[in-house]
C-alpha positions in Angstrom: -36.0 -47.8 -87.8 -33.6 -49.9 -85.8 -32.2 -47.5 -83.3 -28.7 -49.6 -83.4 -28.5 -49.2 -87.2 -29.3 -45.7 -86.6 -26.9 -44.6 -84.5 -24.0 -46.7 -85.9 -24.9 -44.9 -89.7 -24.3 -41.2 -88.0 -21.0 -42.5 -85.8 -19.8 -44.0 -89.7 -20.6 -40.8 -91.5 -19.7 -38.3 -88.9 -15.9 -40.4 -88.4 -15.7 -40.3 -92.5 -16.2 -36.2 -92.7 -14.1 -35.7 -89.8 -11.1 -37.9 -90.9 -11.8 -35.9 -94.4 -11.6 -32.5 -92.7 -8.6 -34.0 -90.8 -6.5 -34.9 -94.0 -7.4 -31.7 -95.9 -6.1 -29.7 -92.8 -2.5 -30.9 -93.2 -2.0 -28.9 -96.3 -4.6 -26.3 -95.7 -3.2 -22.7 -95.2 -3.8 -20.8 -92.0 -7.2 -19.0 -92.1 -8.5 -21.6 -94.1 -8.9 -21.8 -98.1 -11.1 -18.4 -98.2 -9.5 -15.2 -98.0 -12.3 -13.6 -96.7 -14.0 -16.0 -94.2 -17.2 -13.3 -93.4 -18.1 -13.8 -97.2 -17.7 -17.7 -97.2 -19.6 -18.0 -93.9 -22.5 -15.7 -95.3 -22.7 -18.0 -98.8 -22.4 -20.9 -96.2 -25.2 -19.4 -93.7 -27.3 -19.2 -97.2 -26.6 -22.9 -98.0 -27.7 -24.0 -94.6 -30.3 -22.2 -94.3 -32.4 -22.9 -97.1 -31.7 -26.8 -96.5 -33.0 -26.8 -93.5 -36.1 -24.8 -94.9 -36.5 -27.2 -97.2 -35.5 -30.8 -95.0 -38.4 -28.9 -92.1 -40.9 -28.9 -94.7 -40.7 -32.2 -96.0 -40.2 -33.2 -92.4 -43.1 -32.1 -91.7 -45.4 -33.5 -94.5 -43.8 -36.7 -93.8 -44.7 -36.5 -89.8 -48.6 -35.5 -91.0 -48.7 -38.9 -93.6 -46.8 -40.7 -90.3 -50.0 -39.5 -88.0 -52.2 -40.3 -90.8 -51.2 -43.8 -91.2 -51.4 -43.9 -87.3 -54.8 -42.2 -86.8 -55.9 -44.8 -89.2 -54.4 -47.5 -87.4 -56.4 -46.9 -84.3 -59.9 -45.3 -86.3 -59.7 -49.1 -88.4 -59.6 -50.6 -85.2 -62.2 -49.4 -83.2 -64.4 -49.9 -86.1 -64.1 -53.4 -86.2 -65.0 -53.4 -82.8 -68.2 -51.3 -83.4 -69.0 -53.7 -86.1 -68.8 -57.1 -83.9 -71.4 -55.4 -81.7 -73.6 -54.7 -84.7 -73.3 -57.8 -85.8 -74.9 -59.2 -83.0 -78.6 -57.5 -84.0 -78.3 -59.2 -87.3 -80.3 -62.4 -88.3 -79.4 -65.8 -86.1 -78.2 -67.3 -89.8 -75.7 -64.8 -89.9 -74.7 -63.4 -87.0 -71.8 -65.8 -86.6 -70.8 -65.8 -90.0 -70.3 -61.9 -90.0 -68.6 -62.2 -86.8 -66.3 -64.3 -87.2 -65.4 -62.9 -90.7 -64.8 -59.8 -88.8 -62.4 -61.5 -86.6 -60.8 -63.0 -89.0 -60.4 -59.2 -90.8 -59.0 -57.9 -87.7 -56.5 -61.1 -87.5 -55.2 -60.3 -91.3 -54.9 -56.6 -90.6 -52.4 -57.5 -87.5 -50.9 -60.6 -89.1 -50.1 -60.9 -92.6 -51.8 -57.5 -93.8 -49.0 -55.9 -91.5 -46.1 -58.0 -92.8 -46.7 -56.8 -96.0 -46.8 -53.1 -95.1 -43.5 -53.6 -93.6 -42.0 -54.8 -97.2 -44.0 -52.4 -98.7 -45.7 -55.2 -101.0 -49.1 -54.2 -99.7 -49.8 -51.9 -102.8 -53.0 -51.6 -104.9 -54.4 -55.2 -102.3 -58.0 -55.3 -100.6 -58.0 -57.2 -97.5 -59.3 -60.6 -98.7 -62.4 -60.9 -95.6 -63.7 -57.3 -97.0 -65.2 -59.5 -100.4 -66.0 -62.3 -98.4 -67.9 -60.2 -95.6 -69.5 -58.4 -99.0 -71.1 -61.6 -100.1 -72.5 -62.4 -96.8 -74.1 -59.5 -96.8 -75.5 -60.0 -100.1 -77.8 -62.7 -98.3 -78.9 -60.9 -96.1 -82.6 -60.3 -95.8 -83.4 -58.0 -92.7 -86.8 -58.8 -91.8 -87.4 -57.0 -88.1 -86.7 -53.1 -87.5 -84.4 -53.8 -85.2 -82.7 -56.3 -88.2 -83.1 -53.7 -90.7 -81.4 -50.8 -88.4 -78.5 -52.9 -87.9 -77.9 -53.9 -91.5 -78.3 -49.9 -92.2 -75.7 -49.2 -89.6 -73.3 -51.9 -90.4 -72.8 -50.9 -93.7 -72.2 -47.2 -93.0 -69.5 -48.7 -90.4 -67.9 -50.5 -93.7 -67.7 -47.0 -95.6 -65.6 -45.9 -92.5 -63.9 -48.8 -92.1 -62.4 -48.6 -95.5 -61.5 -44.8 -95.2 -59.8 -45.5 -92.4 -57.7 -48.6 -93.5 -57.0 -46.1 -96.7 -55.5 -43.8 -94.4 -53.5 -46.2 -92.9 -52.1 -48.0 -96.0 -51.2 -44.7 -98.2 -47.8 -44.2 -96.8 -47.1 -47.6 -98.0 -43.7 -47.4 -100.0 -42.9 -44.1 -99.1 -44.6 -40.4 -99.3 -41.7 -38.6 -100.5 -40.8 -38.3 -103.8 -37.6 -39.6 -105.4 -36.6 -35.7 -106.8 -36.8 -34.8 -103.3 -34.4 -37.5 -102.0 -31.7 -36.4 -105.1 -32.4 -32.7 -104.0 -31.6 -33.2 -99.8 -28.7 -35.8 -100.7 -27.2 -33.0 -103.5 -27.4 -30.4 -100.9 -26.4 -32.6 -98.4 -23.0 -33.5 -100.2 -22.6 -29.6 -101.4 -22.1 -28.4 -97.8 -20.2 -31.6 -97.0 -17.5 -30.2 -99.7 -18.1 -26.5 -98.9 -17.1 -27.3 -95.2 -14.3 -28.8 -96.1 -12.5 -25.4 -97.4 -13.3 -24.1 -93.6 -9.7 -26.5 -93.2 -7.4 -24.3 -91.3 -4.5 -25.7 -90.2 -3.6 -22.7 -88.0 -6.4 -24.3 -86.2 -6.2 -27.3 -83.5 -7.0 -30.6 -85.0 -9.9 -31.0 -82.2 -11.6 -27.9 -83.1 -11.9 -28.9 -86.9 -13.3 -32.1 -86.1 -16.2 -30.6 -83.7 -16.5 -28.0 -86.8 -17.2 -31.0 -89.3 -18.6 -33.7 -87.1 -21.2 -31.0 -85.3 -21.8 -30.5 -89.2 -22.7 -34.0 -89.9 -24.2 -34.9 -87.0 -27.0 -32.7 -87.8 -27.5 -33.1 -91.3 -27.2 -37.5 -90.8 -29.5 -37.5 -88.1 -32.4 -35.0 -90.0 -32.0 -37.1 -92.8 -32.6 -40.2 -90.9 -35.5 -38.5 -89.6 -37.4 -38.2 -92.8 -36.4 -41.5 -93.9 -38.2 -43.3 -91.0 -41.2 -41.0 -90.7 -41.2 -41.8 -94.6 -41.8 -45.6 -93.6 -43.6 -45.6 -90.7 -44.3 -49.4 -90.9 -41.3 -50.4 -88.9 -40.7 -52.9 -85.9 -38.0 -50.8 -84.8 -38.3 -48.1 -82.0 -41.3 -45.7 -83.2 -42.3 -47.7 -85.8 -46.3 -48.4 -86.3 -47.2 -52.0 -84.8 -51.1 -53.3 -85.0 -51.4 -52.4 -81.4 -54.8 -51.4 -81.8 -56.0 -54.2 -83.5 -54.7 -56.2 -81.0 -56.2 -54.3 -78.3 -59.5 -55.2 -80.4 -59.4 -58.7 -80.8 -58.7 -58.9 -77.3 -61.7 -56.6 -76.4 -63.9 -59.1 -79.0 -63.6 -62.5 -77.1 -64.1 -60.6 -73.7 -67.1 -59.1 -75.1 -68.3 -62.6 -76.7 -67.4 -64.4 -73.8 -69.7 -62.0 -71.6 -72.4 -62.3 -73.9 -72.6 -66.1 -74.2 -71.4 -66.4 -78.1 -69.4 -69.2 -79.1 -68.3 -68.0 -82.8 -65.6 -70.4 -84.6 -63.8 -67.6 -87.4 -62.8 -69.3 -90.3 -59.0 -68.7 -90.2 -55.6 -69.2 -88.7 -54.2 -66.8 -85.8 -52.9 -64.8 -88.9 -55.8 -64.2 -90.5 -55.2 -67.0 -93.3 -58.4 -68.4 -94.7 -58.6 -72.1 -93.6 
């Protein structure tokens, strides 16, 4: 979430319910609209309560998918990694052409792959280098132990890979559902109105507005909350970036160029098949 955009929604929405709470004061009575304020603050305490029980909770499942995605993030990544090294026990007619198709995975996941997690168009996709590294391993004939071993491992690291890039793909789009949203904004616009018979003009205008914007401060900011933790796929501050994979592809060529290998992979910076 951009932290600009952020902050300028809750200064917006708090200035609207206080200028509300403001212009109901005028013709408020003293002592506000309730004749008995201990009752209307116990029905208020109830109201407040339970949406807070309720915004935690979902808070909360929304922070685990948020450290899901993110665990998967890095798992994904260091995977890859594991698998260049494998891929370097495999046959000389291969070995390059599994490495640099797992480059060029690693480029997609932090190039276009990421773009369209950020739009949320990712949905129901397979990376396009996971079929393409599938039919090089079709060919594959392991002849030696050592051959064989690596093939064995390699495709055990491919199980992983993929339950790790599940991981980090199922918040695409959102975890909560759209019920939950009407819910928070219902209650959300109930205790918006009930505050606003808390008007006492008997009261200093300065006190009413800390009374509503204290209020709506609170309840703009939690919801904010959820509805970033709900897209975690954000450049903004907090957001998930493909740090890891990054960190990987970097790691790759410094390993590769230690070991001697010259591998050309068979796609733009992004990941694009050339």
């Amino acid at each position: 979430m951009n932290l600009f955009w952020g902050a300028l929604i809750v200064v917006a929405v708090t200035a609207l319910a206080v200028t509300c709470m403001l212009l109901v004061r005028r013709r408020a009575p003293e002592g506000s609209y309730f004749r008995d304020g201990d009752r209307a603050a116990g029905v208020f305490g109830v109201m407040a309560t339970g949406f807070s029980v309720l915004l935690g909770f979902i808070i909360f499942l929304a922070f685990s998918s948020y450290d899901a995605s993110r665990s998967g993030a890095a798992n994904e990544a260091t995977i890859v990694a594991h698998q260049v090294e494998t891929a370097q026990f495999f046959p000389q007619a291969t070995r390059g052409e599994i490495t640099g198709q797992l480059i060029c995975y690693a480029r997609s996941v932090a190039g276009d792959e990421w773009t369209h997690l950020e739009d949320g168009s990712l949905r129901g996709t397979i990376n396009p280098w996971t079929a393409a590294m599938l039919r090089t391993l079709q060919g594959v004939e392991p002849v030696s132990a050592s051959e064989q071993s690596a093939y064995d491992r390699l495709m055990d690291e491919t199980a992983d890979r993929e339950d790790a890039r599940n991981e980090r793909v199922h918040s695409v789009g959102g975890v909560v559902p759209v019920p939950l949203w009407i819910v928070l904004y219902t209650i959300a616009g109930v205790i918006f109105v009930f505050m606003l018979f808390f008007a006492d003009s008997g009261e200093g205008a300065f006190t009413q507005a800390m009374l509503m914007g204290g209020v709506a401060v609170v309840v703009t900011t939690l919801l904010l909350l959820l509805l970033f933790l709900d897209s975690p796929f954000t450049a903004g501050v907090g957001g998930l970036r493909p740090v890891a994979m990054q960190q990987t592809l970097n790691r790759v060529d410094q390993e590769l160029q230690i070991a001697g290998t010259q591998v050309t992979p068979p796609c733009d910076t992004q990941g694009a098949p050339l």
